[in-house]
Each structure stands twice: as structure tokens, then as C-alpha cells.
N, C-alpha and C positions, 0 to 999 in steps of 0.2 A: 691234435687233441688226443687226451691217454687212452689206452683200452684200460682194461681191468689189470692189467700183468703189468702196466708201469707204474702204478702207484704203490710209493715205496711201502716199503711192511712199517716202519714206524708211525706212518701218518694214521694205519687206524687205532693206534692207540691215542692220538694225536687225536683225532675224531671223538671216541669214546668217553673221553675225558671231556670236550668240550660239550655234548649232549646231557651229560652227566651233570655240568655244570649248569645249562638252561632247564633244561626238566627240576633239578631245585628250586632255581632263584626264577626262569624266564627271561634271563639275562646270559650274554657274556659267550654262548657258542659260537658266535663268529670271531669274537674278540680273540678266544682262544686258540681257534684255529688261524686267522688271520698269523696271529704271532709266533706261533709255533709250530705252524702247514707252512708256512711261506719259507721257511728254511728248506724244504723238502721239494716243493713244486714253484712254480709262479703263479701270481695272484691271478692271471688270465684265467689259467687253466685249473687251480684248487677252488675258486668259486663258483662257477658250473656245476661242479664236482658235488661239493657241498650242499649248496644252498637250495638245491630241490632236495634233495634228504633233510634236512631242516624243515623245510615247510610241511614233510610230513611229522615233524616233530608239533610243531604249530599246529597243527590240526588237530593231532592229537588231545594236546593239554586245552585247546580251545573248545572242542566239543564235549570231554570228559567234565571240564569244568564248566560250564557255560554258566550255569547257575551263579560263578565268581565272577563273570566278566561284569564290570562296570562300566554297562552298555550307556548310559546319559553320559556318562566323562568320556569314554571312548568315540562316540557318535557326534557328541554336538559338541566336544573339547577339544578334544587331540588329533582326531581325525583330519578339522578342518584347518586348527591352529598346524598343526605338522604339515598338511600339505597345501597352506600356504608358502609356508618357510620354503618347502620343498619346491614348489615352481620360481621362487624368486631367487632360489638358488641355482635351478637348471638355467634359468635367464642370466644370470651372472658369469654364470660358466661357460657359456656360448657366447655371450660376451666382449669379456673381458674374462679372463681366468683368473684370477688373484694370485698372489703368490705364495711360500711356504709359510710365509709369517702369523696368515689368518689360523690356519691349523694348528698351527705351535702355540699360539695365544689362548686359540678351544681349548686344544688339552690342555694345558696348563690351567686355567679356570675349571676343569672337570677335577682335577686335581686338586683345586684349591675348597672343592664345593666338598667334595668326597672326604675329605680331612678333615673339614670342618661338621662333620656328623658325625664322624669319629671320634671327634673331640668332645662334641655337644653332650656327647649319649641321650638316651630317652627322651628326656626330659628339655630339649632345648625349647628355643624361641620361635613359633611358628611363624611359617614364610607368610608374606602375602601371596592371594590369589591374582595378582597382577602379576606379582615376579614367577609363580610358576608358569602362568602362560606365557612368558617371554622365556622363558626354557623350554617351551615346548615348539614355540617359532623359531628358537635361537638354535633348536636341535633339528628341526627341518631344514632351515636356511644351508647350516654346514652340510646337512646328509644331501641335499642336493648338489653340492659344490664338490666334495668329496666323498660322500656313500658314507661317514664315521661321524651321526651323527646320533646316534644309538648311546653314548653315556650320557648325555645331558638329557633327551628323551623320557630316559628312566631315572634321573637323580629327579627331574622335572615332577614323575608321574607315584615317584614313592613318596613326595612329601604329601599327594592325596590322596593315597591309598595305603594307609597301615594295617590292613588285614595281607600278613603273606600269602595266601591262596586267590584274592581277588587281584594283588599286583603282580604275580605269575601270570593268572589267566587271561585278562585284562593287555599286558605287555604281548600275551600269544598272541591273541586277537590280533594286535595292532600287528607284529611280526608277519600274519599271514599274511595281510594286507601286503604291506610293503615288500616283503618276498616275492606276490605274484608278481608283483609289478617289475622283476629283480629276475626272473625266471621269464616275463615275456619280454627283456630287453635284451637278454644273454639269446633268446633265439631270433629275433631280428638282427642282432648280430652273427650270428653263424658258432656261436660258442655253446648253444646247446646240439647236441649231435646223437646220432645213435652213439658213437662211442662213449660220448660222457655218461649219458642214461647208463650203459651198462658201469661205468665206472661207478657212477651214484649207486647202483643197485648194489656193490661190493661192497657199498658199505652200511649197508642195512646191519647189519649184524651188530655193529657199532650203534647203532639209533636202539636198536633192542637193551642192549648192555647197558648202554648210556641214562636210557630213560629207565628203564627198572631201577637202576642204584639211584638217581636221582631223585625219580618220585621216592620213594623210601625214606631218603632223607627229608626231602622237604614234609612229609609227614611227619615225623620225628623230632624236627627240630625247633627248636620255642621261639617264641616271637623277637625277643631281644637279640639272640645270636641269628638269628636269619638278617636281620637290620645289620650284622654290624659285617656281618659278612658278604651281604651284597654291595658295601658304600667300597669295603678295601677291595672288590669285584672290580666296582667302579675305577678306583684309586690305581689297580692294574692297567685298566683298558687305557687311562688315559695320558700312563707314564709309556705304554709298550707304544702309542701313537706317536707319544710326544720323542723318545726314541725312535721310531722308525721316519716319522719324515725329519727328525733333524739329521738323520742321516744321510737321505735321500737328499735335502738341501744342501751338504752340505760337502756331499760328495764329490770326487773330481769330475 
């Protein structure tokens, strides 16, 4: 496991960027680092790392905001719809493991959703409340089988929430949740350590930078360009997946 002296100098900017990027939207800080930490460290060891500095970022935006969270959609919506998904996933995965094919079909539909609000702009044809809560089971089910169920989630959770300040805080909320749960399974494995702690604490400096430039924007920025920027948020997360396990598939 790293100390502090072996995490490369690029990753915090690597870091900073992606805090930058969830303190705006409430999306996409893993996604970012995921795809651009993983060239640097391995996922064993850059998740640790991260993802308890992360949940102090969730804490954050979740208590400053709380007055945004949409506590009835969160509590009696998503909470229970996602963690159903999520244990019939973890039952799948112990299982029987699925192949690469299910992942590459997600991303691709995250892709296909994410385009298609791009395309729609403002003004499209509202989903049904049937079809978002099967995005919201169809984003647990995945995040239990593979942990990357985080774009569907939120493509799910912004067609009911169009205030960007309640679908930030709202999305923290839910992040905290799922983080501890992410944080008490990294130390029943042995992957939380005093080393990583101090490695996470290295990068506080990165959660300060990150979240100051980010909340600023997300102040700042209008309602329209926050939408269009969070769907091509989206549109990234689910081509940098759909690259990474067809590679992984398809590897020698």
C-alpha cells in the first residue's frame, strides 16, 4: 500500500480536477479519476486513496446543502430502488460473474441516453416515472456487479430533479451513502491502512482547490449549460468505461 512519497505528482492534479468537477455537477469525480489515476497507480490501490477524501467532499456539499436534498425521492426512491439493484447484483456476482459483454452493453446505453439529451435540448419529451426507476434498479444492479453504476444513477435521478443545486446535493447525499459502504469494505479487506489514510490526507489540498473552483462555478453557471454539461459528463463516463473494459476483454 502507498505512503505519501509514492503517489506520483501528476495524480494531484489528477485529483483536483476531478473534485472540481463533483463539487459543480455532484457527478463524475470518480469517473475522472478512475480514467486518468489509473494510468498512474492501480485501481487496488488509487481507490483507497481517493474515495475516503471523496466522502469528505459528500459531506460537505450534503450538509451545506441539505435544504437541496430531495429527502422523499432520495429516501423512499433511490435509496431502496438502488439498493435493490445493488444486492441482486452482489448475488449475481458471487454467483455466477457475468461476462464483459453486460458492461459494454451499459456503457453503451449510458451513451446512448446521454446523446440523446443532447440532442433533445430543454425542451424534450418527458420520461416516464416507470422508466426512471428502472434506471435507478438498472444502475444498482450494474454498481453491484461491477462498482460503475454511477452514469445511469444520475442520467436516472436528473430527469427528476431539474433544479441543479437539489441534483448536486441530492446525488451527495446518495454518494455518502454508497461511499461508506465503499470505505467499510476497503477495510474489511486490508486496503484501508494507516498508509493510505496518510496518503488520502495528501491529498486534501486537492479537495480544497477542487471544491472552491467548483462550487464557484456551479454558482455561476445557468441552468441550461449546467444540463448540457453534465449529459456530455455523462457521455464521457460511459465511452472512457466502454474503452476500458473492451480493453480489458479484449486483451491478450
Amino acid at each position: 500500500m502507498p505512503a505519501v512519497v509514492d503517489i506520483p505528482a501528476p495524480l494531484f492534479a489528477v485529483v483536483a480536477l476531478a473534485f472540481a468537477a463533483e463539487a459543480l455537477t455532484g457527478f463524475g469525480g470518480t469517473v475522472i479519476t478512475v480514467t486518468l489515476g489509473a494510468q498512474l497507480l492501480p485501481l487496488d490501490t488509487l481507490l483507497p486513496l481517493y474515495v475516503p477524501v471523496n466522502l469528505l467532499l459528500s459531506v460537505w456539499i450534503t450538509l451545506r446543502d441539505r435544504s437541496y436534498v430531495a429527502r422523499p425521492l432520495l429516501l423512499r426512491t433511490m435509496l431502496p430502488l438502488i439498493g435493490a439493484g445493488m444486492a441482486a447484483g452482489l448475488v449475481i456476482y458471487r454467483l455466477a460473474p457475468p461476462g464483459p459483454w453486460l458492461i459494454l452493453g451499459y456503457a453503451l446505453l449510458v451513451a446512448v441516453l446521454a446523446g440523446l439529451e443532447l440532442v433533445r435540448g430543454p425542451g424534450g419529451a418527458q420520461l416516464s416515472l416507470r422508466a426512471q426507476r428502472a434506471g435507478l434498479v438498472g444502475g444498482g444492479l450494474v454498481h453491484g456487479i461491477y462498482g460503475s453504476g454511477g452514469p445511469l444513477i444520475v442520467w436516472a435521478t436528473s430527469r427528476q430533479l431539474q433544479d441543479k443545486s437539489a441534483l448536486r446535493a441530492t446525488l451527495s447525499a446518495l454518494w455518502l451513502v454508497l461511499g461508506s459502504v465503499l470505505v467499510v469494505q476497503y477495510a474489511s479487506l486490508g486496503q484501508l491502512t494507516g498508509q493510505t489514510l496518510l496518503g488520502s490526507a495528501a491529498l486534501l489540498p486537492c479537495l480544497l482547490v477542487g471544491k472552491w473552483i467548483g462550487n464557484r462555478a456551479h454558482q455561476r453557471i445557468a441552468p441550461e449549460p449546467f444540463r448540457r454539461l453534465l449529459y456530455w459528463m455523462l457521455l464521457f463516463a460511459a465511452l472512457s468505461l466502454l474503452v476500458r473494459k473492451a480493453l480489458h476483454a479484449f486483451s491478450p
